[in-house]
mmCIF entry with sequence, helices, sheets and N, C-alpha, C, O atoms, coordinates in Angstrom:
data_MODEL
# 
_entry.id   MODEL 
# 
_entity.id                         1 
_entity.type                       polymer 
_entity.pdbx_number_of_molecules   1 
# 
_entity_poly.entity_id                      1 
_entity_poly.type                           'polypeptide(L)' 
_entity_poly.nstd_linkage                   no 
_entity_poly.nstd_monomer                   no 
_entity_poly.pdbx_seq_one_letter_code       
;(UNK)(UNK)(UNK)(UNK)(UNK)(UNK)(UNK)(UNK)(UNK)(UNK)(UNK)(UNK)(UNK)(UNK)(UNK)(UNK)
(UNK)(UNK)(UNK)(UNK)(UNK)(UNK)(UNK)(UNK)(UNK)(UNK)(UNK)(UNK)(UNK)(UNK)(UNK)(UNK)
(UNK)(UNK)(UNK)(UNK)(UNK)(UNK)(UNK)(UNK)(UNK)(UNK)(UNK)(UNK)(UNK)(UNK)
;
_entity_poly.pdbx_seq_one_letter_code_can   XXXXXXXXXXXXXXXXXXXXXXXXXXXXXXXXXXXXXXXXXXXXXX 
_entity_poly.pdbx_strand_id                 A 
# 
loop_
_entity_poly_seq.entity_id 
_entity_poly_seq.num 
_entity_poly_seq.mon_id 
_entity_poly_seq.hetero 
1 1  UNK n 
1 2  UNK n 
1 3  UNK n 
1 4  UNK n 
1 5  UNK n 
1 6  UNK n 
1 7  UNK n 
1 8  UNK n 
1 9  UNK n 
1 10 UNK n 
1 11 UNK n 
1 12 UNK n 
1 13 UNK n 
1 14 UNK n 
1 15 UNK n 
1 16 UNK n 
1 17 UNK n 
1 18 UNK n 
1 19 UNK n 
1 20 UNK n 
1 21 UNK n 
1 22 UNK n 
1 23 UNK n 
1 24 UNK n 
1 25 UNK n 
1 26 UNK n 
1 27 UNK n 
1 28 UNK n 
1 29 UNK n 
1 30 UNK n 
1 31 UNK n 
1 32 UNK n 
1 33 UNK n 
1 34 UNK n 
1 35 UNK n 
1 36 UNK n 
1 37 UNK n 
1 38 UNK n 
1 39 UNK n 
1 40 UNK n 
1 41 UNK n 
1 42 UNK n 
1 43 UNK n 
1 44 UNK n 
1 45 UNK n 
1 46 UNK n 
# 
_struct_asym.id          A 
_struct_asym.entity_id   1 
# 
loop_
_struct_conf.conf_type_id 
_struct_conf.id 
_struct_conf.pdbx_PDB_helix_id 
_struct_conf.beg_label_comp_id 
_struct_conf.beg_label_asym_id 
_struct_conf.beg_label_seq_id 
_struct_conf.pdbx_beg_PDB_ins_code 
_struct_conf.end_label_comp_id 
_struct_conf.end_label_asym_id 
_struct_conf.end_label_seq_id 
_struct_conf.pdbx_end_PDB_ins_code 
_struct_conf.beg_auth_comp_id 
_struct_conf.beg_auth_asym_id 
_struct_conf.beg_auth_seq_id 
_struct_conf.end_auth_comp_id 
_struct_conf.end_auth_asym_id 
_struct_conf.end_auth_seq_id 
_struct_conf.pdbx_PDB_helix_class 
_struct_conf.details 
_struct_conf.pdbx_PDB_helix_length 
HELX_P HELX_P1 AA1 UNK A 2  ? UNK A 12 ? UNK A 2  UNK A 12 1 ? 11 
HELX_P HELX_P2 AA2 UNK A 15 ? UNK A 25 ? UNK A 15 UNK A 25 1 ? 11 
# 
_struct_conf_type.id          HELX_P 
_struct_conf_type.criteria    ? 
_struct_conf_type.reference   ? 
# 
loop_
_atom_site.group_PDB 
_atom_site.id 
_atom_site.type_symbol 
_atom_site.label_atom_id 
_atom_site.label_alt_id 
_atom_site.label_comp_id 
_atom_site.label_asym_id 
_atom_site.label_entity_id 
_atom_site.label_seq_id 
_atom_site.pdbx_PDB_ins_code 
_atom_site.Cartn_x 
_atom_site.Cartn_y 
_atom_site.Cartn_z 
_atom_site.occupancy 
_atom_site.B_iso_or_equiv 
_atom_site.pdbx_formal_charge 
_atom_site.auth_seq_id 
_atom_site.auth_comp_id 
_atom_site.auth_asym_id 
_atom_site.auth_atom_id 
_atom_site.pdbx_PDB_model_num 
ATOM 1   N N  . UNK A 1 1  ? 66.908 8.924  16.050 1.00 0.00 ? 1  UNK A N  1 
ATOM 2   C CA . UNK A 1 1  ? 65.466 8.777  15.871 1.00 0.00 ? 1  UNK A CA 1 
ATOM 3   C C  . UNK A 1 1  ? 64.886 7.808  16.897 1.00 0.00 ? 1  UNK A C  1 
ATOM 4   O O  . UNK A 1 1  ? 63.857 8.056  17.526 1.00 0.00 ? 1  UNK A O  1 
ATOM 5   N N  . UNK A 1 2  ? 65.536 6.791  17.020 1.00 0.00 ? 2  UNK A N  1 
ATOM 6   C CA . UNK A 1 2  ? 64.813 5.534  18.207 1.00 0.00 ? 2  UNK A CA 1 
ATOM 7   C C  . UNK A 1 2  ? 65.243 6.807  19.864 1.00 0.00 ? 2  UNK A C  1 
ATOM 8   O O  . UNK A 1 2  ? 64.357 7.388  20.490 1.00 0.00 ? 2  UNK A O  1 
ATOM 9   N N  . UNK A 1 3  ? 66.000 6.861  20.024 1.00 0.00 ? 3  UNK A N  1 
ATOM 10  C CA . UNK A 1 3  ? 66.367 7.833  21.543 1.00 0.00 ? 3  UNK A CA 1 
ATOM 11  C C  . UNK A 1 3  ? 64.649 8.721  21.739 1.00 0.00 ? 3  UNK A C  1 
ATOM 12  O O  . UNK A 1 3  ? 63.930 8.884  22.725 1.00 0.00 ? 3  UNK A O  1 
ATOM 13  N N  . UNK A 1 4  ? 64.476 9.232  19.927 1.00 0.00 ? 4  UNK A N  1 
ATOM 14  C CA . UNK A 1 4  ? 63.146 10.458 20.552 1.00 0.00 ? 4  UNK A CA 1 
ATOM 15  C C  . UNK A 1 4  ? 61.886 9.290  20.780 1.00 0.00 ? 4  UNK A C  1 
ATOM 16  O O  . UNK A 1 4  ? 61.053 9.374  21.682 1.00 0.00 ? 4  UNK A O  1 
ATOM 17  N N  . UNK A 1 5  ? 61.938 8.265  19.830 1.00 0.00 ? 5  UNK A N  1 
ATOM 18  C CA . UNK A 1 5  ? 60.803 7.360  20.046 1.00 0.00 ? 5  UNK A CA 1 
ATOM 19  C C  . UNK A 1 5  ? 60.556 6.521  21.588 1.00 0.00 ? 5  UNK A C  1 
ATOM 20  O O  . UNK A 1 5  ? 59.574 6.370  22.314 1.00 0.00 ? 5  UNK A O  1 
ATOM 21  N N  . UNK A 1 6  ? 61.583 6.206  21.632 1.00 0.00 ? 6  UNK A N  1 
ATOM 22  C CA . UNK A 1 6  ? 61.993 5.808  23.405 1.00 0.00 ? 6  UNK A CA 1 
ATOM 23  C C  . UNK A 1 6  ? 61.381 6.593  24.169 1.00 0.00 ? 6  UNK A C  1 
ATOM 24  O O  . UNK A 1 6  ? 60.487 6.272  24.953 1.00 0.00 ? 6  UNK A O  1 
ATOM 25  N N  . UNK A 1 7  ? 61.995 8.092  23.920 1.00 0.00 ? 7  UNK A N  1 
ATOM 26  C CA . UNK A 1 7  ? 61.572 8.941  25.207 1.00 0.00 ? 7  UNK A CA 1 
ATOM 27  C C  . UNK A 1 7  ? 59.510 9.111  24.979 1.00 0.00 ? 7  UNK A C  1 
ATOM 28  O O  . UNK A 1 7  ? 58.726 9.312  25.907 1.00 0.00 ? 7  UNK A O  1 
ATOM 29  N N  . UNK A 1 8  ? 59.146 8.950  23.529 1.00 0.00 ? 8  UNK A N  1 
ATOM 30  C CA . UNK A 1 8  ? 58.298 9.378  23.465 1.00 0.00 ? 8  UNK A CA 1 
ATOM 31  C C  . UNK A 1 8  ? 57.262 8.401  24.470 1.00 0.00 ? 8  UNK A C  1 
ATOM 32  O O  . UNK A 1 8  ? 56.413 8.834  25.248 1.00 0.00 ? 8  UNK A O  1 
ATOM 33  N N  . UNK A 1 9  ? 57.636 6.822  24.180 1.00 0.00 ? 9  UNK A N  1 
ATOM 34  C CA . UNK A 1 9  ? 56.695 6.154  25.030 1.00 0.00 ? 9  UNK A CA 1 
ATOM 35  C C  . UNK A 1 9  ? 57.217 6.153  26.513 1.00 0.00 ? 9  UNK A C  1 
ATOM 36  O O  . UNK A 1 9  ? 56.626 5.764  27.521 1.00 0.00 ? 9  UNK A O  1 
ATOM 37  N N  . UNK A 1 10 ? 58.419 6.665  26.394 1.00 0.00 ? 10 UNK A N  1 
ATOM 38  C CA . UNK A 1 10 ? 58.370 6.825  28.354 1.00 0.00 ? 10 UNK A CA 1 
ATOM 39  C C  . UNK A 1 10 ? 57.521 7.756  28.627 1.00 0.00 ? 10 UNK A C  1 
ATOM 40  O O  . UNK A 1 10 ? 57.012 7.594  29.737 1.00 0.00 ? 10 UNK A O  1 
ATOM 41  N N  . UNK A 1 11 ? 57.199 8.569  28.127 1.00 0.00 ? 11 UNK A N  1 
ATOM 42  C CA . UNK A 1 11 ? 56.563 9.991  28.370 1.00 0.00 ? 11 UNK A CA 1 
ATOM 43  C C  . UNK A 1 11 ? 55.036 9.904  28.105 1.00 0.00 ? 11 UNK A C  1 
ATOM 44  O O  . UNK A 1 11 ? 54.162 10.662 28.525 1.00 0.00 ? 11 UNK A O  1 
ATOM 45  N N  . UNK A 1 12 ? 54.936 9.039  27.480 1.00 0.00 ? 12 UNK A N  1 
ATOM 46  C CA . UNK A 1 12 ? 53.722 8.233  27.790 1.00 0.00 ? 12 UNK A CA 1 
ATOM 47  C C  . UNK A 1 12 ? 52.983 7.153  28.536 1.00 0.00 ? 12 UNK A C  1 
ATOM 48  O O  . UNK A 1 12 ? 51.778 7.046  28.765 1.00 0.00 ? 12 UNK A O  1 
ATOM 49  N N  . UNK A 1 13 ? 53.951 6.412  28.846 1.00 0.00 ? 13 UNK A N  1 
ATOM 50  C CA . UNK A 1 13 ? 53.392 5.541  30.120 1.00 0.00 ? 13 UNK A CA 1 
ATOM 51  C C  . UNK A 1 13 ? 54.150 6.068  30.994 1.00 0.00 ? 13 UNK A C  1 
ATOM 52  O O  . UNK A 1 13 ? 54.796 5.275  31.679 1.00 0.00 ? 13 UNK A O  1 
ATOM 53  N N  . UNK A 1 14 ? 54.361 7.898  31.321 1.00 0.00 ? 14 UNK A N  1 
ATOM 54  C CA . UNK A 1 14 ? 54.179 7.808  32.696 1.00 0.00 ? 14 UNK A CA 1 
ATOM 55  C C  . UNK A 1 14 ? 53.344 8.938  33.107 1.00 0.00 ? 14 UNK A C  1 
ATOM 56  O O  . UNK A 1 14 ? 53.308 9.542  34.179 1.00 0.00 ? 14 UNK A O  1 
ATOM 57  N N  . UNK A 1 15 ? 52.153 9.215  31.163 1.00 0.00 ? 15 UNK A N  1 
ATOM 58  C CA . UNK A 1 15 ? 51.198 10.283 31.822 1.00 0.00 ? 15 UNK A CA 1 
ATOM 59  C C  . UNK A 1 15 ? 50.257 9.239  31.696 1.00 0.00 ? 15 UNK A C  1 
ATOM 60  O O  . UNK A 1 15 ? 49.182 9.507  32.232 1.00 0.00 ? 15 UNK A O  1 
ATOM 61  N N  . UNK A 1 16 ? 50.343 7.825  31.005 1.00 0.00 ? 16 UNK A N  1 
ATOM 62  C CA . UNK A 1 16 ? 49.202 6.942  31.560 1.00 0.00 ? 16 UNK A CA 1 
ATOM 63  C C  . UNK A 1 16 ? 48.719 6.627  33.354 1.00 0.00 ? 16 UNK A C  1 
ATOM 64  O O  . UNK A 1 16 ? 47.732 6.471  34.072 1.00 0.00 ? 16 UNK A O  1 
ATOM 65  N N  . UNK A 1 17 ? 50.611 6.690  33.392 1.00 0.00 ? 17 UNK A N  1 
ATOM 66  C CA . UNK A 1 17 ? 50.375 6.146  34.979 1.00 0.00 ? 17 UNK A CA 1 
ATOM 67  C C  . UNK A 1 17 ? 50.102 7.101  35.983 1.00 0.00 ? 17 UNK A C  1 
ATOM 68  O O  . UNK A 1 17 ? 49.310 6.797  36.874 1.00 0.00 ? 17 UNK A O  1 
ATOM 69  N N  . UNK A 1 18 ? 50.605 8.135  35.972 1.00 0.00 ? 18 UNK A N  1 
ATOM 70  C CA . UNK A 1 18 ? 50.004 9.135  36.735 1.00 0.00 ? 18 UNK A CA 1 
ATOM 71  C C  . UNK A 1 18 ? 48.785 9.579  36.452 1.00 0.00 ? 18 UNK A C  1 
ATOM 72  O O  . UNK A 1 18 ? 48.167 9.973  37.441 1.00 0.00 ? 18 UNK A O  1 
ATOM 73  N N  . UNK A 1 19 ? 48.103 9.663  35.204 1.00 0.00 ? 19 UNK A N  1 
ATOM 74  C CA . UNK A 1 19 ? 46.759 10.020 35.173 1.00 0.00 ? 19 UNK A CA 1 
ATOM 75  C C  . UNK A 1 19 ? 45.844 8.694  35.805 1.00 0.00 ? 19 UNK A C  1 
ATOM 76  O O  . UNK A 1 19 ? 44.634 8.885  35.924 1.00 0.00 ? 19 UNK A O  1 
ATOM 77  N N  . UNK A 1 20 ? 46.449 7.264  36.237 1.00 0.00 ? 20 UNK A N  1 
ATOM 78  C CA . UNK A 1 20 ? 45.829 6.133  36.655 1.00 0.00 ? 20 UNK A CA 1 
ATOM 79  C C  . UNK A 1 20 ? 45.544 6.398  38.364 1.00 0.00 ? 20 UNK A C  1 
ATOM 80  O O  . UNK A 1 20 ? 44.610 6.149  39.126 1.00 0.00 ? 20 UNK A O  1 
ATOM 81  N N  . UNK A 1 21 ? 46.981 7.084  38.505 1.00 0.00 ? 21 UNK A N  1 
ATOM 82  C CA . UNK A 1 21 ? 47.091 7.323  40.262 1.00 0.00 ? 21 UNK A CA 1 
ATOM 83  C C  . UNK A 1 21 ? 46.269 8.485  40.839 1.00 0.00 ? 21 UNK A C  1 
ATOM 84  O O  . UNK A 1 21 ? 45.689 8.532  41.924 1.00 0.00 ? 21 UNK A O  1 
ATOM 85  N N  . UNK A 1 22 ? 46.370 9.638  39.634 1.00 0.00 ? 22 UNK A N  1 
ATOM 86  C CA . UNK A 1 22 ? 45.470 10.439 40.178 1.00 0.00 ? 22 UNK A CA 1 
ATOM 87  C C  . UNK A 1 22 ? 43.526 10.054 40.077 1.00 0.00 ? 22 UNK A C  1 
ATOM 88  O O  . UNK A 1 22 ? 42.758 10.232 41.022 1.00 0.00 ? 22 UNK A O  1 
ATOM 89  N N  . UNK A 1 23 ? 43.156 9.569  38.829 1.00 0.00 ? 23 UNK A N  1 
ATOM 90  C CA . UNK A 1 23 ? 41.755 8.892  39.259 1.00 0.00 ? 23 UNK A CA 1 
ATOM 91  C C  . UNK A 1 23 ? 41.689 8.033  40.329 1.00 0.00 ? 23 UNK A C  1 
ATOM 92  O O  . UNK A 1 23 ? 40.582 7.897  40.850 1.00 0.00 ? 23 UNK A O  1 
ATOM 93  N N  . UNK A 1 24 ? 42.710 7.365  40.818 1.00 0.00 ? 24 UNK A N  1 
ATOM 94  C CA . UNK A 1 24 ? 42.363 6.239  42.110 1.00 0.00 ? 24 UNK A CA 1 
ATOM 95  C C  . UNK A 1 24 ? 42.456 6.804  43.113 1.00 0.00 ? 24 UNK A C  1 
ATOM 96  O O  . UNK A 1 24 ? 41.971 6.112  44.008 1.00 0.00 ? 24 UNK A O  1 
ATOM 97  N N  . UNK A 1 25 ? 43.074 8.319  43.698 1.00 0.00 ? 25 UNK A N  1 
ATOM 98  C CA . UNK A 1 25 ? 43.232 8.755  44.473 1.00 0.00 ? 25 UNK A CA 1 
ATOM 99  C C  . UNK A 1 25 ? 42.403 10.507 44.957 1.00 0.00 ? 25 UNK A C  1 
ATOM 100 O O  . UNK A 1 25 ? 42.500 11.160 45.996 1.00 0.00 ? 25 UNK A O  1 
ATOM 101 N N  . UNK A 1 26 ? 41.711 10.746 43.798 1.00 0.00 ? 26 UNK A N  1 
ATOM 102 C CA . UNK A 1 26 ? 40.824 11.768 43.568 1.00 0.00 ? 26 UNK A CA 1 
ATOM 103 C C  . UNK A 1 26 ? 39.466 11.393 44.207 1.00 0.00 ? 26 UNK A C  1 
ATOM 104 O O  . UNK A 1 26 ? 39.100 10.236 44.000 1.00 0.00 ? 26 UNK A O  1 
ATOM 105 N N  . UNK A 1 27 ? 38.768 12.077 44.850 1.00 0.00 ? 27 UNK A N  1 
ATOM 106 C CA . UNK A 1 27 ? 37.967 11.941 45.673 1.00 0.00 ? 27 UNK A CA 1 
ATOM 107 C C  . UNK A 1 27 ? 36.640 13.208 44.893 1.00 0.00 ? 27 UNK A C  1 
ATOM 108 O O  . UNK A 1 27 ? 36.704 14.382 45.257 1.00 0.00 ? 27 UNK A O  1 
ATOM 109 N N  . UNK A 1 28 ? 35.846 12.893 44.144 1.00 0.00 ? 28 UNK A N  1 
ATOM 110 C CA . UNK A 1 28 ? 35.194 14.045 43.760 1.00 0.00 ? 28 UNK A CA 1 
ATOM 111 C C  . UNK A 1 28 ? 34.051 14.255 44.334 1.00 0.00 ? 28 UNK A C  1 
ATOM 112 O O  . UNK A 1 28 ? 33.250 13.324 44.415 1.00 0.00 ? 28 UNK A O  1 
ATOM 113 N N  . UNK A 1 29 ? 33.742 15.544 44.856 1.00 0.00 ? 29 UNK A N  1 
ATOM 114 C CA . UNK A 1 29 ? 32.572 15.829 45.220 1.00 0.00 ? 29 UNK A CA 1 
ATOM 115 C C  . UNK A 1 29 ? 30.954 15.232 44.564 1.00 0.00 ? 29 UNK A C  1 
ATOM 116 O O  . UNK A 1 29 ? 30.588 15.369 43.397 1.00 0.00 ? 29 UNK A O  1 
ATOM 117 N N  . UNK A 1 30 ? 30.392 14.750 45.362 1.00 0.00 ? 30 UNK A N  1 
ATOM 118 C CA . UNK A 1 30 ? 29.013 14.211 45.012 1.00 0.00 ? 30 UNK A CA 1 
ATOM 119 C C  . UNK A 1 30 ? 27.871 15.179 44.556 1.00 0.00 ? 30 UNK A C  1 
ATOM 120 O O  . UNK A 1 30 ? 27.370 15.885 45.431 1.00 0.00 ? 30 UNK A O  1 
ATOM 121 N N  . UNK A 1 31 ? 27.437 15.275 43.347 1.00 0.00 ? 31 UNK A N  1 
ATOM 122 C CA . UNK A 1 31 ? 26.320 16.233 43.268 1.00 0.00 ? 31 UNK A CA 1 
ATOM 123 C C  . UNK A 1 31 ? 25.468 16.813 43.823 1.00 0.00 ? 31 UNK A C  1 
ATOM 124 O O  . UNK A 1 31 ? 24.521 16.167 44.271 1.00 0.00 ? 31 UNK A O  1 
ATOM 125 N N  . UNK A 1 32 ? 25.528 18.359 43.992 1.00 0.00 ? 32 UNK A N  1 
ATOM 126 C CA . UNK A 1 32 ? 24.700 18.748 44.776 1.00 0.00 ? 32 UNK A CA 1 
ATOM 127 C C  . UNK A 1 32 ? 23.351 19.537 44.421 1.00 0.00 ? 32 UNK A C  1 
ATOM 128 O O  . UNK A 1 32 ? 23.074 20.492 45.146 1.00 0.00 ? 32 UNK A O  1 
ATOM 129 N N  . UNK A 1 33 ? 22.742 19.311 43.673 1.00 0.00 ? 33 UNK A N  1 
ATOM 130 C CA . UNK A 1 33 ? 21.886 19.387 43.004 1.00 0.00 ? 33 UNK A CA 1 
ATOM 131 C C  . UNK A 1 33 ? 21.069 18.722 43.691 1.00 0.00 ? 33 UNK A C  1 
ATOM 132 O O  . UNK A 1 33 ? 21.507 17.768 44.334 1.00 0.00 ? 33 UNK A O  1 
ATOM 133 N N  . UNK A 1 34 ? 19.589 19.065 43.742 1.00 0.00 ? 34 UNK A N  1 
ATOM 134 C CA . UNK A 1 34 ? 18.204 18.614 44.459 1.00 0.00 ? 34 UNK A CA 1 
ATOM 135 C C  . UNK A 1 34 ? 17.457 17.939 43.565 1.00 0.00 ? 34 UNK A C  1 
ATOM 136 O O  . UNK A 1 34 ? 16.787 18.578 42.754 1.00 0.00 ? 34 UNK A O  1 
ATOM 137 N N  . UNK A 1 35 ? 17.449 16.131 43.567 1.00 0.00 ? 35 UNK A N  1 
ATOM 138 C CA . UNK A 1 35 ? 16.239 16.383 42.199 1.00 0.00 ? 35 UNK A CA 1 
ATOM 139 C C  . UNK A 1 35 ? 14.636 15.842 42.806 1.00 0.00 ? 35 UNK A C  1 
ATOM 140 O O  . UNK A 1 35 ? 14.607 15.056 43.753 1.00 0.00 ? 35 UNK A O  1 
ATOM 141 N N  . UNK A 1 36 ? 13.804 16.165 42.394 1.00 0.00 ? 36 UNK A N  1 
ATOM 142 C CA . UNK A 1 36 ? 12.512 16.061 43.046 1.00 0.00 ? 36 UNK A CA 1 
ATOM 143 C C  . UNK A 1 36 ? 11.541 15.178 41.964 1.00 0.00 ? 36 UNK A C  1 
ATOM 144 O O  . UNK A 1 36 ? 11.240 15.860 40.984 1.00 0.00 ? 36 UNK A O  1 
ATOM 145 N N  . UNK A 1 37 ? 11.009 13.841 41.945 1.00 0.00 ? 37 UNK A N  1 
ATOM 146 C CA . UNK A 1 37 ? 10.034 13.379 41.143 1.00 0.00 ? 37 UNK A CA 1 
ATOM 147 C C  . UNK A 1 37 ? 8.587  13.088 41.607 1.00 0.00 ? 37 UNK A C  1 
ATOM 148 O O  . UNK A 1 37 ? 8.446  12.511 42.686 1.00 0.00 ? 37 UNK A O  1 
ATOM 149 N N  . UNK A 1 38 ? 7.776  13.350 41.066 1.00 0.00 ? 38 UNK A N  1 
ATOM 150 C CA . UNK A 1 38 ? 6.618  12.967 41.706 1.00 0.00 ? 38 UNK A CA 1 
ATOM 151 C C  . UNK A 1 38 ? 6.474  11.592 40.574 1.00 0.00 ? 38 UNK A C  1 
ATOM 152 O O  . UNK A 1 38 ? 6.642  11.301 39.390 1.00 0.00 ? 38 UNK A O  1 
ATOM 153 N N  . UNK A 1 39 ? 5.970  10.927 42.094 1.00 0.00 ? 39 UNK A N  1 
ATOM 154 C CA . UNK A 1 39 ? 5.610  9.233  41.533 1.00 0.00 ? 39 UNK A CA 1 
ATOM 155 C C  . UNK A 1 39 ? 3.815  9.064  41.137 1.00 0.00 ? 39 UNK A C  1 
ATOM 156 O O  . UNK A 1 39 ? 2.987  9.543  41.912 1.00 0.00 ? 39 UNK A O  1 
ATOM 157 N N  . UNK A 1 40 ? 3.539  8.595  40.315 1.00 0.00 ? 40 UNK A N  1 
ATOM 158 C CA . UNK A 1 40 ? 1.652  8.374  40.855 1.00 0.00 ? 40 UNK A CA 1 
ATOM 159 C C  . UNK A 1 40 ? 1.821  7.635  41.480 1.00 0.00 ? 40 UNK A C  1 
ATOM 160 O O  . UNK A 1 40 ? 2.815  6.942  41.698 1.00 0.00 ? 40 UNK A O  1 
ATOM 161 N N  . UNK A 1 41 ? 0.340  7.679  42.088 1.00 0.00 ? 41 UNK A N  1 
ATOM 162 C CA . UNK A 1 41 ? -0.027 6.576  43.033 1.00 0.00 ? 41 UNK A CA 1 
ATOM 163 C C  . UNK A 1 41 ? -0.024 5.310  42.446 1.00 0.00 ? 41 UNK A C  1 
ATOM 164 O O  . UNK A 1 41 ? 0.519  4.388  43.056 1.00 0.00 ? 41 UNK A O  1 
ATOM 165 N N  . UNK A 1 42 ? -0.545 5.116  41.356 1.00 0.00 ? 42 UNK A N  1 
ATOM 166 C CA . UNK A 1 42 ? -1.088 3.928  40.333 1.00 0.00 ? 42 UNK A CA 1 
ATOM 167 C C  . UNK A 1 42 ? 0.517  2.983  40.065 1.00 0.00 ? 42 UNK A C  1 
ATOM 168 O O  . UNK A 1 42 ? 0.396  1.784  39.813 1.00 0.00 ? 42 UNK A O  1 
ATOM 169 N N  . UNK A 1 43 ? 1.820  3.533  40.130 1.00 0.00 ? 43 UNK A N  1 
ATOM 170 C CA . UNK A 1 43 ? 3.050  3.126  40.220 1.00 0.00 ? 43 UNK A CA 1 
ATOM 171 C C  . UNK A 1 43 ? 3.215  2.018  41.483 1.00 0.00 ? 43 UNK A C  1 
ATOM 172 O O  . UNK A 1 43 ? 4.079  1.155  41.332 1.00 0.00 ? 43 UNK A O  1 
ATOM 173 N N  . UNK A 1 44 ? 2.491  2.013  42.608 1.00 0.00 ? 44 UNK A N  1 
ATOM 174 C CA . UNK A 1 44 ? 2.011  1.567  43.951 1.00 0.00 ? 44 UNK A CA 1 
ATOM 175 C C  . UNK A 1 44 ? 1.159  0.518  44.039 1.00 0.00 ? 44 UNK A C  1 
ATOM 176 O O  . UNK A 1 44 ? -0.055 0.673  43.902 1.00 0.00 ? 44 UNK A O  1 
ATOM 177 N N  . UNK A 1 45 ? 1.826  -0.874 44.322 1.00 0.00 ? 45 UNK A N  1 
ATOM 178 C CA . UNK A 1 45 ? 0.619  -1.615 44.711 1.00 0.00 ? 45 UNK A CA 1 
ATOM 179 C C  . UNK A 1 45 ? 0.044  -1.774 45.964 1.00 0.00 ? 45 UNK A C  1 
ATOM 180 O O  . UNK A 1 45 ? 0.576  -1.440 47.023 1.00 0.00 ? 45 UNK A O  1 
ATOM 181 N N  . UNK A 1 46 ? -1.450 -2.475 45.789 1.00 0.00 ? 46 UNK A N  1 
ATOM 182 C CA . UNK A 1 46 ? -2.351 -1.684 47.045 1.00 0.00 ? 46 UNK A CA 1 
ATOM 183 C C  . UNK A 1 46 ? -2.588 -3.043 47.524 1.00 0.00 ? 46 UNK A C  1 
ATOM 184 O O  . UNK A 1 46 ? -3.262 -3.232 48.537 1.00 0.00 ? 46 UNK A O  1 
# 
């Protein structure tokens, strides 16, 4: 029973750690989506 518990947290800190290496090393595309706001003028000091 301890051998499966063992393996269980190896098998877990090493999808912690690889899921750590792959966010630090993942590069994700920046949104490309257009967004457009119109400001008033009155937002503007004169």
């Amino acid at each position: 029973m301890s051998k499966i518990a063992g393996l269980l947290v190896v098998l877990l800190l090493a999808v912690i750690v690889g899921g750590g290496l792959f966010l630090s090393t993942w590069d994700p595309p920046p949104p490309s989506a257009k967004i457009e706001k119109v400001v008033p003028d009155a937002r503007f000091p004169r």
